[in-house]
N, C-alpha and C positions, 0 to 999 in steps of 0.2 A: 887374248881377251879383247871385245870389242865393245864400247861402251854405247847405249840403244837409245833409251830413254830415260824421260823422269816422269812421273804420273802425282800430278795434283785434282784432287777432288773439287769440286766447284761448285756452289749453289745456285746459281744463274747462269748457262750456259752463251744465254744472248750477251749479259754484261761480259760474262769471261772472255768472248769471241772481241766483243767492240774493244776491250782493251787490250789484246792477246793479239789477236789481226789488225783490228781498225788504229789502233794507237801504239801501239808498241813494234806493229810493222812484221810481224811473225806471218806464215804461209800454211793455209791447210794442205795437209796433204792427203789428207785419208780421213773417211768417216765411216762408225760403223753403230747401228742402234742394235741392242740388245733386249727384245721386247720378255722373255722369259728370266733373265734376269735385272730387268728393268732400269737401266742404264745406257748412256748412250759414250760410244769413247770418239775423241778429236783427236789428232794428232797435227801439231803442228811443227813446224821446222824455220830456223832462220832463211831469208830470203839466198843467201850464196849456197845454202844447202838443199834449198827445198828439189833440186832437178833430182841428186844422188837421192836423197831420200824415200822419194818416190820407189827406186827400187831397192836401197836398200834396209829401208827403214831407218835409217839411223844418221845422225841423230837426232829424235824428238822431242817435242815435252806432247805427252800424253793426258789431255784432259779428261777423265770422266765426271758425267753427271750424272746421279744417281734420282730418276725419277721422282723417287719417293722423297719428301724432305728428310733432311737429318741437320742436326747441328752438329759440328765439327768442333770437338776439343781435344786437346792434348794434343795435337798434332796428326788428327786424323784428317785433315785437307791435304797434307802431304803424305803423297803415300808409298813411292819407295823408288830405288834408283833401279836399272835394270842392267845387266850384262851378259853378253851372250861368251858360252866357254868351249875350250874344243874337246874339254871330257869333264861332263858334271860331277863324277865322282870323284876324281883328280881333286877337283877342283876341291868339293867340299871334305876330303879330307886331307888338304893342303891346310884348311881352315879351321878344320876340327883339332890338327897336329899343333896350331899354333895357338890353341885355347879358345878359337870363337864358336861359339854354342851355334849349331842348325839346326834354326827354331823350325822350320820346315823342309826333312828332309828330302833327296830327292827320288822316292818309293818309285815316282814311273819315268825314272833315266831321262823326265825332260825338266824340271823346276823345282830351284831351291829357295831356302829365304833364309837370310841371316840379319842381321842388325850391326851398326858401327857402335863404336863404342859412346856415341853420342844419342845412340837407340833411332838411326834412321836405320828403316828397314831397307836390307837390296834385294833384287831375287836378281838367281843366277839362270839361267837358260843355257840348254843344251844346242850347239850348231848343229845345226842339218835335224834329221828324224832322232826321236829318241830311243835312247839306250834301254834294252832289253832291262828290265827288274834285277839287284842285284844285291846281294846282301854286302853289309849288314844296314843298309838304305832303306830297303824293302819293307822290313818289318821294325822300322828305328820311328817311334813316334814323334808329335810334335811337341816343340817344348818353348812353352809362352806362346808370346802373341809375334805376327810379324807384318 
């Protein structure tokens, strides 16, 4: 297990950068707008990290802005940890066998989501390409929110 990112939502992407880069001394490393789902993601990295990250992504905190306004409650600015696995279905049913609910399973052998017991959501990522559809994953709906 390789742990990627954290992703927090933001409502000012200018304030979040002046504080995130300009004050807090963080490094972008990648930007990427998403005009059809209307969002724009940041990633930024500590400065001893930012050369590795560059190629291997990891590890960042992941800003998205979401163009559209929204107001963020319950914990919807923070939006979930990320880790990358060397077999998603290992994985989630390492997690299923140990009592934790996969509120999103992982139907196309590349991304899961589960929740800690504190209800932060994680999603799990498949390394390299994903795994061919596989039961009982494939047709195993979602359950709650994540």
């Amino acid at each position: 297990m390789r742990y990627l990112h954290t992703m927090v939502r933001v409502a000012d992407l200018d304030r979040a950068l002046d504080f995130y880069v300009g004050k807090f001394g963080l490094v972008e490393t990648r930007r990427t707008e998403h005009e059809k789902g209307r969002f724009t993601l940041v990633f930024l990295a500590a400065p001893g990290d930012a050369d590795s990250a560059r190629d291997t992504k990891a590890p960042l905190l992941e800003l998205t802005f979401n163009w559209d306004p929204e107001t963020y409650t319950g914990g919807r600015n923070f939006g979930h940890l990320a880790y990358e696995v060397d077999d998603i279905y290992a994985a989630c049913q390492r997690l299923m066998d140990g009592g934790v609910t996969i509120n999103r399973p992982p139907r196309d052998g590349h991304m899961a989501f589960v929740k800690s017991p504190d209800n932060i959501s994680i999603e799990l990522l498949q390394r390299g390409p994903a795994k061919p559809p596989q039961e009982p994953w494939a047709s195993m709906p979602n359950t709650g929110a994540w």
